[in-house]
N, C-alpha and C positions, 0 to 999 in steps of 0.2 A: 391915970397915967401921968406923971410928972412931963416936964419938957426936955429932962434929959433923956428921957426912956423912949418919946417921942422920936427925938432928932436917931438915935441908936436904932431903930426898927427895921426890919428890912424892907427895902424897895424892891415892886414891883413892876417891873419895867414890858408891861406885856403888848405885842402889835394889836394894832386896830383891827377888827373881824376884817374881811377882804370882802370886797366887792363884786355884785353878781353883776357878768355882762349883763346887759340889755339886747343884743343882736345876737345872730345862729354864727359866730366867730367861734371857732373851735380853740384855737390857739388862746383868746379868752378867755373860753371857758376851762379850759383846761389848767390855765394861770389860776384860775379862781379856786380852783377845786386846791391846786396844791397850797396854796397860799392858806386855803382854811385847814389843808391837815397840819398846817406849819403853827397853824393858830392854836389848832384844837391840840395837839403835841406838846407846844410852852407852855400850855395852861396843863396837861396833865403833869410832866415836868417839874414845874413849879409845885404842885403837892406835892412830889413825889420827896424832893428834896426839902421842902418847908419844915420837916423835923431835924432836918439833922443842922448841927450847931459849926462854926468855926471852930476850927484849931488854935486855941491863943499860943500857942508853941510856936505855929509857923505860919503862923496868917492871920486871917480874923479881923475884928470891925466890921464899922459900915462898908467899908471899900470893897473887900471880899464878899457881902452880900448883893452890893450892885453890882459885881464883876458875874458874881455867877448866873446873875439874872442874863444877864447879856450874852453868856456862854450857853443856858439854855434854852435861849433864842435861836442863837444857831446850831446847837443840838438839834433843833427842833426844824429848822429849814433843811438840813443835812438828810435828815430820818425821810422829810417830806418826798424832799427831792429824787430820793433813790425809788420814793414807792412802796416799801416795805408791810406798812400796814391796809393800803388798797384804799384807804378813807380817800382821800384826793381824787384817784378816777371812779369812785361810785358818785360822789361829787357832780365831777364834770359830766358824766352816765344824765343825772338829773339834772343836768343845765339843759344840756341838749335835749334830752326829753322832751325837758317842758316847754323847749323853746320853738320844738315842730308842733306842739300843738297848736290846733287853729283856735285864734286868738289869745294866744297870747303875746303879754306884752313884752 
């Protein structure tokens, strides 16, 4: 890979996995849960689009590959948000869970 083909590649600009409460906080937990379908959404996302090319007609470059990135970020918080795929509260389902078990941390 040359340094120009380098600096041209598309970036991926994807959020940090989300954080599992530690305490029986529902509100928490339930943060947690969407926050990982929001994760797990930009990462399917991100393949989904990873084939298809800019328009040098009417867009295109690097610019329009980190723009999208950012745009399927918040595709991906939007989808979460509404619920749509249920990953988020089966999530938070298993937070809570595991978090009445006796002993756990």
């Amino acid at each position: 890979m040359s340094d120009e083909s380098a600096l041209l590649a598309p970036v991926s600009v994807a959020p940090p996995p989300p954080a599992v409460p530690s305490h029986g906080d529902a509100e928490a937990a339930k943060k947690a849960g969407q926050d990982f379908e929001a994760f797990f959404l930009s990462q399917a996302f991100e393949n989904m689009f990873a084939g298809i090319d800019t328009d040098p007609l009417f867009g295109g470059g690097n610019g329009e590959s980190v723009y999208r990135s950012l745009l399927l970020q918040e595709y991906s918080k939007v989808a979460a948000k509404s619920g749509t795929t249920g990953i988020g509260d089966e999530v938070t389902r298993e937070i809570l869970r595991m978090q009445e078990q006796p002993g756990a941390k």
